[in-house]
N, C-alpha and C positions, 0 to 999 in steps of 0.2 A: 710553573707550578701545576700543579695535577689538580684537578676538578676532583669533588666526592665521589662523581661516577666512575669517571677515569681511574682514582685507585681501588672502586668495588671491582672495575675488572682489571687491572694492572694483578690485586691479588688472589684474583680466583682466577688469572692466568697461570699464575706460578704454582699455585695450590695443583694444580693440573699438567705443569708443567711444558706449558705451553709457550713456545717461544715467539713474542709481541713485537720485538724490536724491528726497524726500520732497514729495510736491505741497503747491505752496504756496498759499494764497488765491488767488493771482490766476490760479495754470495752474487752480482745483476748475472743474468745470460750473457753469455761472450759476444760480443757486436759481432755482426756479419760481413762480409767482403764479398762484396761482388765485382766483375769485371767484363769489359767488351771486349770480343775476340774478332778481330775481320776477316781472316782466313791465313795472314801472311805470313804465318807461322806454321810448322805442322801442327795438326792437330792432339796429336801423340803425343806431343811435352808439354801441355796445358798442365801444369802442377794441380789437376783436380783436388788433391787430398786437402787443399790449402784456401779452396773456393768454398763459398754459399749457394755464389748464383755467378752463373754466365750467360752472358749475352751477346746472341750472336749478330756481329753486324755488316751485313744490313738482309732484311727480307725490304723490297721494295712495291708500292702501287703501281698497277700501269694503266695505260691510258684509257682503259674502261674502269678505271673507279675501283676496280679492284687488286689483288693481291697476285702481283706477278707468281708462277711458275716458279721453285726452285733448280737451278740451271744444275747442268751433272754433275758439276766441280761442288757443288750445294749439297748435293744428295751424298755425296760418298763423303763429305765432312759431318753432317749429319749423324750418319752410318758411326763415325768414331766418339764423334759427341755421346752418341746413347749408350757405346760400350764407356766410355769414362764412367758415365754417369752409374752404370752398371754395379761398376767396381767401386766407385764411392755414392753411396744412396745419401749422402747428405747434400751432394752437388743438384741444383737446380737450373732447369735449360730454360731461358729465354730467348725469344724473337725478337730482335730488333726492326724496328719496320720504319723505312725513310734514313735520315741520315741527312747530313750538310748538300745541301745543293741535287739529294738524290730524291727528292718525292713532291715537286713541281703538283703534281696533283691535288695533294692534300687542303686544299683549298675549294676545288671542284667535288669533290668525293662528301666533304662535308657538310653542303647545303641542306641536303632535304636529311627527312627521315626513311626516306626509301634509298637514298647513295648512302647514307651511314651504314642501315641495316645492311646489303647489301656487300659494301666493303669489310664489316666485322664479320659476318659470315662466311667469305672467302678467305678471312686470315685465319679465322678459325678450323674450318674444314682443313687448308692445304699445311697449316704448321703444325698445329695441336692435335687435330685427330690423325691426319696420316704422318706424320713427321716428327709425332711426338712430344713435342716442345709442351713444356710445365707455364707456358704463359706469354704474355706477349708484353714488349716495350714500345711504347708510341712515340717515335722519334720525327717529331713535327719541328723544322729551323725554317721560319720561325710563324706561328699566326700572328696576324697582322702586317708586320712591316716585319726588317731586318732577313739577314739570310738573302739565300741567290732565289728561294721558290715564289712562286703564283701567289699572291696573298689581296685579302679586300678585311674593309674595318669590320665584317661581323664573325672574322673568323675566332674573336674570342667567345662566342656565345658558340661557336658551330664545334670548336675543340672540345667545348665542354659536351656538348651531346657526343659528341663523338664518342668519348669516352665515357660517358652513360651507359650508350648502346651496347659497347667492348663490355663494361661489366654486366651489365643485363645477358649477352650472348654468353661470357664466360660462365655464369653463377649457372646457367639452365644446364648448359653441359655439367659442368660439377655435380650437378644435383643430380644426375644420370649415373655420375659416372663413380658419385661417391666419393669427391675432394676438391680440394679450392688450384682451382686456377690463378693465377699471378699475373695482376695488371699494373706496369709502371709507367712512367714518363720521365723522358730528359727533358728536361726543365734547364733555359739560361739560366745564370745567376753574375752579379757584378758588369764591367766593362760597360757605359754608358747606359745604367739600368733604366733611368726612366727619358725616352725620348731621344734617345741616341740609335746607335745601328741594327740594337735589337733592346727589348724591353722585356723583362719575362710579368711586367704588373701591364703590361699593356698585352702583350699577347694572352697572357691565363689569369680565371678567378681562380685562382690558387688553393683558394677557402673547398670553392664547387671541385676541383679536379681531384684535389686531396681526398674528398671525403668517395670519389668510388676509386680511388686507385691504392692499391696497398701501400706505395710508396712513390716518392719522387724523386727521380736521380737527378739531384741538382750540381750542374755544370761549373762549379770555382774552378776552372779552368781558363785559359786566356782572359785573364782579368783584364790584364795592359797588353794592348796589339797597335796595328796601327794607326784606330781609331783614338787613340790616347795622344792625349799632347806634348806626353815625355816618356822617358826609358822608364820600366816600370816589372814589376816581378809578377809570372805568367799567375802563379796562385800567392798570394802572398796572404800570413795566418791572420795579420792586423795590420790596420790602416799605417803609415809612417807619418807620425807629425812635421818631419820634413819634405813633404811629396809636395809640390807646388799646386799638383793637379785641384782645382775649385773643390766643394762640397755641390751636392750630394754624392760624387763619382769619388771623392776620397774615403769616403766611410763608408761604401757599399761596396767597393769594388776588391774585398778579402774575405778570406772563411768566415771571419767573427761579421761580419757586417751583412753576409748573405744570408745567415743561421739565421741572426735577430732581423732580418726582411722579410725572411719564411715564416717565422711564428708570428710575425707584426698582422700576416693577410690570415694567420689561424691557419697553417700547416703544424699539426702537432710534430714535438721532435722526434717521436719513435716513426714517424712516415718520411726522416730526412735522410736519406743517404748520401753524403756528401763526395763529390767528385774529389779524385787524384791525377794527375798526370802524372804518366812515365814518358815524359818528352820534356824537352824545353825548347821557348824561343828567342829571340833577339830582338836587335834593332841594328843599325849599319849608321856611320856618320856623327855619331857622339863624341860627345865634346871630354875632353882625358880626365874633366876635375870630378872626383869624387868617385873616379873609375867608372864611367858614365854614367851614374844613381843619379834618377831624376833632371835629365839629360833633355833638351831637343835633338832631333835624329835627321836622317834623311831620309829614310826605308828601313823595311821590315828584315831578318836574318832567318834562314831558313830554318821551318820546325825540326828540330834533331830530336831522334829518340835520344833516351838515357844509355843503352847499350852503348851505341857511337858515343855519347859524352865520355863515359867513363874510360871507351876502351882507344878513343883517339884526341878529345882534348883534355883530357886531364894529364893525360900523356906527353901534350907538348908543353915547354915551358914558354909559349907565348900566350898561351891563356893562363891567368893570375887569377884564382880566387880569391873570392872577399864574401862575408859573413852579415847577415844584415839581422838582430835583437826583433826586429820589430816584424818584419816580413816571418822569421823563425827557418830562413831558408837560404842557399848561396847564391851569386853569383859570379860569372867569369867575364873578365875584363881583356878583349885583345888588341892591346894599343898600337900594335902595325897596321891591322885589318880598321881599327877603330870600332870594334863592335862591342856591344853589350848581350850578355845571354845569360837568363834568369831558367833556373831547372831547380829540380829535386834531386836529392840523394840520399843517400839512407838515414843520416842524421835528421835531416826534415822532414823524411817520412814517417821514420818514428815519433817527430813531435806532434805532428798533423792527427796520427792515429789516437795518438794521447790528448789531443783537444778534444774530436770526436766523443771519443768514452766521455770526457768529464763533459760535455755539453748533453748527453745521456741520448747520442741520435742513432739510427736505424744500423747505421753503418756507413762503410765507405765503399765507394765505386769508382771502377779503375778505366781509365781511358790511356791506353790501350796493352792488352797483357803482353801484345809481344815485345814490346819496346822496352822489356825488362829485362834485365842479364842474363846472359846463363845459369850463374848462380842464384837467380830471384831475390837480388839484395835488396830493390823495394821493396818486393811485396814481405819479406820476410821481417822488414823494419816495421813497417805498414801494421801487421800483425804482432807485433808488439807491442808498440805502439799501443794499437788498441785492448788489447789483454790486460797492459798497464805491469807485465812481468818480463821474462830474463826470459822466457823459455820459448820454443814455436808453439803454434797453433795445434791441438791432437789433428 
């Protein structure tokens, strides 16, 4: 029911002809797509028209605490990066900085306020001012524990400055230069979250990193690997009430359960951009009942992009797909090999993008663009998906 004031202005809204009502899905802004680019691809067929933001990866630290040199093969990708960007002004360049097992330093570099300062000034000077790039990604695996790098327990206080300093250097240049710089982070999510191989609530105050970073690329990717005690789907959209795996690693470790982990620490949803994979992985050694769902294994099956999926095992008939309601995704079962391997395909990608929208988050971010077909059947679902219509992205 409406209050007396509520309808003093409900009709001196309309007396004016003022429209009050509640936006609805189809008036909100079209969610954004971002994606990591590592170089394995030409640069040339990056489908820019189709991006928000790209991210290149990796720019890495070197062993003074600062911001490695970009090497030649760097510079002349670059070089095509800024003509894309040219040609479609709505594509936005980020730096990715570090990467899996690649910034051993980031633990060093982050102690004091003179290595902070220090290291955000050299990433700034060599990508942003001479190289261009609209912003930077802090790609830390992982503070604290987990990941192959250097890590000590105060590195969740020292990321967060870290990333103080980054928006403090970035905001002064903008303010120069008349526009906003773009600061994000990959962020874990799921796969052993609290106390296991990596921890994204033990590594980062979530609360403190969100509020100077525009957004967080959070990583729903390798949910289940070989740190899991069963076969398991690499993103999976919701928990399976029949996954044997304990609590709290059963209901954290999918899209829906990483979304409500991020707001639980006060990451708002428009700073979520949620990861995709265009790869999948396996396990090796599963047991044939239930086409190995929820399986003990022996070992891990090698990451495949989606291209290879599509264009060599969907091809064979010794890989048998199977459909899983509850994950919202497939997988292929090959019972010569004995292996199990959990991926996306366009049906799941579109659903993925349509969860997205209705959860009202920043967007979604793609790990990795090349591993996507020629024809861009992900990313093309992905963007439906998220639109919530029939048509591509303008």
């Amino acid at each position: 029911m409406f209050s007396a004031h509520s309808r003093l202005i409900f009709l001196l809204a309309i007396s004016l002809g003022v429209a009050i009502w509640a936006t609805t899905p189809a008036q909100a802004a079209t969610l954004e797509i971002a994606a990591y680019y590592d170089g394995s691809t030409p640069a040339a067929a990056i489908p820019a028209s189709k991006l928000d933001y790209l991210f290149y990866a990796f720019g890495e630290p070197d062993d003074r605490g600062l911001c490695a040199a970009p090497t030649p093969e760097q510079l002349q990708t670059f070089v095509v990066l800024r003509q894309l960007r040219a040609v479609h002004p709505r594509l936005h360049l980020l730096i990715s900085i570090g990467g899996w097992g690649q910034a051993p330093q980031y633990s060093d570099l982050s102690l004091t306020a003179a290595t902070r300062n220090a290291f955000a000034a050299s990433c700034i000077q060599q990508f942003v001012m001479e190289q261009g790039f609209d912003g930077i990604d802090l790609d830390w695996e992982f503070p604290v524990h987990g990941g192959l790098n250097k890590s000590r327990p105060q590195d969740r206080e020292d990321a967060t400055a870290l990333v103080q300093e980054l928006r403090r250097q970035l905001d002064a240049l903008g303010a120069k230069d008349h526009r906003h710089y773009d600061l994000t982070l990959a962020v874990p999510a799921g796969t052993w979250q609290q106390g296991g191989a990596y921890s994204v609530g033990d590594s980062y105050d979530l609360k403190a990193v969100a509020a100077s970073a525009d957004w967080l690329n959070v990583m729903t990717y390798d949910m289940n690997n070989i740190f899991s005690p069963y076969t398991g789907f690499n993103a999976p959209l919701h928990a399976d009430p029949e996954d044997p795996t304990p609590e709290p690693q059963r209901g954290l470790d999918n899209l829906e359960g990483a979304v409500r982990y991020f707001e639980s620490q006060g990451v708002p949803a428009s700073k979520i951009m949620l990861g995709v994979a265009f790869y999948g992985r396996g396990f090796s050694g599963v047991s044939p009942q239930d086409a190995g769902l929820h399986s003990k294994y022996q070992g891990g099956f090698d990451e495949t992009p989606w291209k290879t999926v599509r264009a060599q095992f969907l091809m064979d008939k010794a890989w048998v797909r199977h459909w899983s309601e509850s994950a919202g995704a497939p997988w292929l079962y090959n019972a010569g090999k004995g292996v199990f391997f959990s991926y996306d395909d366009p049906k799941s990608m579109g659903i993925k993008g349509t969860f997205i929208a209705s959860r009202q988050l920043k967007g979604a971010v793609i790990w990795e663009l090349g591993e996507d077909d020629p024809q861009a059947s992900l990313l093309d679902a992905l963007a439906t998906g998220l639109d919530g219509q029939g048509t591509p992205r303008p």
